[in-house]
Each structure stands twice: as structure tokens, then as C-alpha cells.
C-alpha positions as CSV (number, residue, x, y, z in Angstrom):
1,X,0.6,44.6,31.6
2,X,1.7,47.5,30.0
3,X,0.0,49.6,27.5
4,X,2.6,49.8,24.6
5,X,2.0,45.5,25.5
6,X,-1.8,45.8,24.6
7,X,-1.2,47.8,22.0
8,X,0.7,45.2,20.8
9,X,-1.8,42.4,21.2
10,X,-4.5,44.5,19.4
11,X,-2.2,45.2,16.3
12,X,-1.2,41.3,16.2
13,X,-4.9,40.2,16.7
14,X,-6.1,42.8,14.1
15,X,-3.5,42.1,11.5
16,X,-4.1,38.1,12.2
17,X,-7.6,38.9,11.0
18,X,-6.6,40.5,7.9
19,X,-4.6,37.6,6.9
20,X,-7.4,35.3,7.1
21,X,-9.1,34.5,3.9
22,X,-11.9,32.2,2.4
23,X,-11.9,29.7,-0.8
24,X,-15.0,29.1,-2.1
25,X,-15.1,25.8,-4.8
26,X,-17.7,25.1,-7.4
27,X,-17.0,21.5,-8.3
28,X,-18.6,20.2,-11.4
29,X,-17.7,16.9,-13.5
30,X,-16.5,16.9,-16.7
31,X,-20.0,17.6,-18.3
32,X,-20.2,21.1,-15.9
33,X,-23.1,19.4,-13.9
34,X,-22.9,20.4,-9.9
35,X,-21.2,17.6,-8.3
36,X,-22.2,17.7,-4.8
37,X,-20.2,14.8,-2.3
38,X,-16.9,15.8,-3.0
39,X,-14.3,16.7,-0.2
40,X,-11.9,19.1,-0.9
41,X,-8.9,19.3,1.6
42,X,-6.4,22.3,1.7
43,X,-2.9,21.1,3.2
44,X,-0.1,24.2,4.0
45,X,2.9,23.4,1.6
46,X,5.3,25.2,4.2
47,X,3.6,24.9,7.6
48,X,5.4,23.0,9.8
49,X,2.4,22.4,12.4
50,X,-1.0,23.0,11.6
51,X,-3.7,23.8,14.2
52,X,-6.0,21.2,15.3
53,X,-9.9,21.5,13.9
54,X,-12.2,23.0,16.7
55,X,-13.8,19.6,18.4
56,X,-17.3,19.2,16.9
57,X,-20.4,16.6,17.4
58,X,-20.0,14.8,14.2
59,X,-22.6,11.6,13.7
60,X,-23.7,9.1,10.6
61,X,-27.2,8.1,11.1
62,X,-29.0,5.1,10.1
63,X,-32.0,6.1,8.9
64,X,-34.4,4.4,6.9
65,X,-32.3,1.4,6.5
66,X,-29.9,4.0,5.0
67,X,-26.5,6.1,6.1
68,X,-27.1,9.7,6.7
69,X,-25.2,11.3,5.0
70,X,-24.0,9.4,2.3
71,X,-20.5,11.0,2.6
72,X,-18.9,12.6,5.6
73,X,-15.8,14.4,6.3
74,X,-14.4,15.1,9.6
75,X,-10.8,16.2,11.0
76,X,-8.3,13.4,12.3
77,X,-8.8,12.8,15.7
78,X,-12.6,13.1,15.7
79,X,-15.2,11.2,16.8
80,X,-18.3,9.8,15.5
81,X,-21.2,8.3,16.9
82,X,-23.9,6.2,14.8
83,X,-27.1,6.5,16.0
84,X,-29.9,4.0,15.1
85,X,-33.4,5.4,14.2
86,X,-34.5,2.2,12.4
87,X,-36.7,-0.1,14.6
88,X,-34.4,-2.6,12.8
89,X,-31.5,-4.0,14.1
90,X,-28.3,-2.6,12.1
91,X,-25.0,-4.4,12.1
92,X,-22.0,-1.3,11.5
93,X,-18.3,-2.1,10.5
94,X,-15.3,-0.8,8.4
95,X,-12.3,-2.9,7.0
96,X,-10.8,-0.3,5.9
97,X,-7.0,0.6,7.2
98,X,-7.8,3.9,7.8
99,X,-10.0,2.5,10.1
100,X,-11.4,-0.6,11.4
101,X,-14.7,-1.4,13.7
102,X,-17.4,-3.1,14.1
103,X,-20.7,-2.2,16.5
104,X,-22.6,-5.0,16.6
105,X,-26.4,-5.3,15.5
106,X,-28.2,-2.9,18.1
107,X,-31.0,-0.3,18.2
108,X,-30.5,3.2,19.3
109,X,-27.2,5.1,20.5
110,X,-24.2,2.6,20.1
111,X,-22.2,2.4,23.4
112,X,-19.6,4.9,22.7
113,X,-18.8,7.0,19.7
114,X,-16.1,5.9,17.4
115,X,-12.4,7.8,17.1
116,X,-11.4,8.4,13.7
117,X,-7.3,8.8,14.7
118,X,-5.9,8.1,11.4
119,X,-6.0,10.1,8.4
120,X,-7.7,8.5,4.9
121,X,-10.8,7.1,3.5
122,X,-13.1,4.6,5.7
123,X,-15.8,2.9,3.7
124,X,-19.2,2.2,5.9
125,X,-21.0,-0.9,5.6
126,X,-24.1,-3.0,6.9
127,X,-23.4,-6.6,8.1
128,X,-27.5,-6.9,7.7
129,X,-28.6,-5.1,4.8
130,X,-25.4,-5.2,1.9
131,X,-27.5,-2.2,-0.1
132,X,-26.2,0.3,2.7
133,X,-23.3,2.1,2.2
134,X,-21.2,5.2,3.6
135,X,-18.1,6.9,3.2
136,X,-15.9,8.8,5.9
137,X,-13.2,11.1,5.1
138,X,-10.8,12.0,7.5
139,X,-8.7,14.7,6.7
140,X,-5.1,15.3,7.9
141,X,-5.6,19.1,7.6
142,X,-7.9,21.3,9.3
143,X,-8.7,22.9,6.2
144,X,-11.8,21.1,4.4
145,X,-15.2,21.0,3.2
146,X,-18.1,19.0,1.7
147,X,-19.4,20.3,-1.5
148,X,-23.5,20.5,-1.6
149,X,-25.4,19.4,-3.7
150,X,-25.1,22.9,-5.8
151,X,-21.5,21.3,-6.1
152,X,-20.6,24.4,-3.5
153,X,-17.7,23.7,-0.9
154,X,-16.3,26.6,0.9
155,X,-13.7,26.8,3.1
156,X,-12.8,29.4,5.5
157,X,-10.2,31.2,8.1
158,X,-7.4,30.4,5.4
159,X,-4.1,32.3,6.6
160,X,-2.5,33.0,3.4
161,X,0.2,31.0,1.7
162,X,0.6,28.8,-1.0
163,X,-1.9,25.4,-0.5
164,X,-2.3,21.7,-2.0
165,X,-5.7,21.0,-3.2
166,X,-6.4,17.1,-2.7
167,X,-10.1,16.0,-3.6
168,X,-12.2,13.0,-3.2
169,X,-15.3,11.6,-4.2
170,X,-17.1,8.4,-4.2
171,X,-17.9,8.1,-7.8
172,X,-14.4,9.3,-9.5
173,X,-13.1,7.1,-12.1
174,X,-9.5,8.0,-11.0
175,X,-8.0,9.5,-8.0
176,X,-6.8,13.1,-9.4
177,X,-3.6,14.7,-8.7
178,X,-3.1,17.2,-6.2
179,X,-3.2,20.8,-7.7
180,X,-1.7,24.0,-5.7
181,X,-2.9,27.1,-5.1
182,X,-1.9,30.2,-3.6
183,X,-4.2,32.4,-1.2
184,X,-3.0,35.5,-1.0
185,X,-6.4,37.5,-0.7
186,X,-9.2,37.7,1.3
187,X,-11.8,35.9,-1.0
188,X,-11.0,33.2,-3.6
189,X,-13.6,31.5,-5.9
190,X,-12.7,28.8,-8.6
191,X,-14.3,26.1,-10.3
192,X,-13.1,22.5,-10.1
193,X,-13.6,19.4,-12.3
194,X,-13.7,15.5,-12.0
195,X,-14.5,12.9,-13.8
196,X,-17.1,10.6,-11.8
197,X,-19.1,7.4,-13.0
198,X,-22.9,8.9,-11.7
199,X,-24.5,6.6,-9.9
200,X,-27.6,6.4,-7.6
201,X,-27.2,6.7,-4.0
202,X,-28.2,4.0,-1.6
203,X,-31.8,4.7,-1.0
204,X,-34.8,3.3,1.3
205,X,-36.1,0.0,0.0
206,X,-39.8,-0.5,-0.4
207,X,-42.0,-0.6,2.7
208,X,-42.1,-4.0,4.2
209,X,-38.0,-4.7,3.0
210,X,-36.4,-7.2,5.5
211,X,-39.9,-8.2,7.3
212,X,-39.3,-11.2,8.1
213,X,-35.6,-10.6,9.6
214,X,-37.2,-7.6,11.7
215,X,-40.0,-10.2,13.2
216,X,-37.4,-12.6,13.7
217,X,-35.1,-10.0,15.6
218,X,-37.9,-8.6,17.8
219,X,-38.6,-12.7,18.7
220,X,-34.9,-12.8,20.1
221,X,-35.3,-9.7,21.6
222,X,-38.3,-11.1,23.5
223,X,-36.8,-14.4,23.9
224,X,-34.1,-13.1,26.2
């Protein structure tokens, strides 16, 4: 290869860079308290191809007969795998069309994780215990985030152009409507509102919940 080629290479690389900027998002709901839970997705309005999220380890725990976490959000074409830490039994499925499965009751690591291929919202359930509940997001562009529970989401590696701004979250009262913005710098910061129903998050159940269903699963476990 040529010098003037490497040259060339550098000033593309270097100039790539400098195109690349980062959104940070402080969601709130329509009283300005931090709503944390709330996916915001970035989708290029003129990209014609957009480039595939890095492959992660992405998992949803059980818990202390809950999900952990409550809400997750991972790229199309992932895969998840839902470890059991309960000494109880769990029973995992999803009806949703985004996605459906089911991995029956088990302790442990499940058999093989779970491919998320479509794009859209897949509600987690318990076949067991109906008080647990989770919620996958899996977003059709690479560009997305989780707010905290400061209500902070931050996104990065943005090149610039002109973006749609879809969001999500469990509690909203209505789905709002897609809002674009344009990135044309190397740091953007805004604040973003919805209008949620609060609610309390599945939570542990008192010590001793489901007794009787655990003695009577560790007698067929014995039993076989």
C-alpha cells in the first residue's frame, strides 16, 4: 500500500471520528419527576442500511421470585438467556407476536438462550407465580438506550443526520408519537416527557410465599 493510500485511511478514520456524536436524554413525566424504564430508540430518517449492534451477553434473571430487570432493551437479532437463581421452580413464556416462547418450569441456566429476531415489545410472564412480570424491547435500530432511574438515557457513536425519536415505557397511558431530531454536533442534551400511570414494580413476596408449591416441587424432583 502506498503512502498517499494511508494517508488516506487516517484522514477517513479521523474525520469518521469527528462525525460521531452523543445524545444524552433526561426523561421525566408530566409532573418533571425522573422517569427511569423508558427506552428511547433513535432510527436514521435517510439511512438506507444501518449497522448491526455489536453482539453482547444480554440476560433476564429470576431472582427472588422476581424478573431482573424489570425492563430490558436489546438490538434485533439478540439473544437472551434466563437464568434461574430461585431454589423455586419458574415456569417462563411470552405470547407476544414479537415473540413467542415458553421454557418450561426448571432451576438454573435454561437449555439455550432465547433469539429475539423480530423487532417490538415482548411482555415476560410466570406460568407459576402470575405477580411476575417483565418487559423486552427489541429495537430495530442500533441506536438505543435505557433511562435509569435518574430518568438518564444516553446514547452514543451517533453519526450525524436528522433522527426519529420513538419511546417506550411500561406505565404510559398512550403510545406517543415519534418526534425528530437532528444531530449535527458532537454533544446533544434534551429533556423528554410522558405521561405514565405510576405504578409499583413487581416485588419479592414475603418470606415463606409459595411454600407449599416449592415442597411439593422438590417431592417430584425426588420422586423421579
Amino acid at each position: 500500500m502506498r503512502l498517499t493510500d494511508c494517508l488516506l485511511c487516517l484522514s477517513y478514520f479521523v474525520c469518521a471520528s469527528l462525525t460521531a456524536a452523543s445524545l444524552s436524554v433526561n426523561m421525566t413525566d408530566t409532573q418533571g419527576v425522573a422517569l427511569g424504564d423508558t427506552v428511547v430508540e433513535l432510527t436514521p430518517v435517510t439511512a438506507s442500511a444501518m449497522p448491526p449492534k455489536a453482539p453482547q451477553h444480554y440476560e433476564m434473571r429470576q431472582e427472588n421470585r422476581v424478573f431482573s430487570p424489570f425492563v430490558l432493551a436489546v438490538p434485533q437479532g439478540a439473544k437472551v438467556d434466563f437464568p434461574n437463581l430461585d431454589r423455586t421452580r419458574h415456569h417462563v413464556y411470552s405470547f407476544s407476536p414479537a415473540k413467542q416462547f415458553e421454557l418450561k418450569l426448571y432451576v438454573g441456566q435454561a437449555e439455550a438462550p432465547i433469539l429475539f429476531d423480530q423487532p417490538g415489545l415482548v411482555a415476560i410472564g410466570c406460568n407459576i407465580h402470575d405477580y411476575m412480570q417483565a418487559f423486552i424491547y427489541v429495537a430495530k435500530s442500533p441506536y438505543f438506550a435505557l433511562s435509569d432511574d435518574n430518568g438518564l438515557a444516553s446514547i452514543t457513536d451517533l453519526p450525524t443526520g436528522e433522527y426519529t425519536i420513538t419511546l417506550w415505557h411500561p406505565w404510559q397511558n398512550v403510545q406517543p408519537q415519534p418526534t425528530n431530531i437532528i444531530i449535527n454536533e458532537s454533544s446533544h442534551a434534551v429533556t423528554l416527557t410522558l405521561d405514565v400511570n405510576r405504578q409499583n414494580k413487581p416485588s419479592s413476596p414475603p418470606s415463606g410465599f409459595g411454600a407449599s408449591f416449592n415442597a411439593s416441587s422438590h417431592a417430584g424432583q425426588h420422586a423421579k
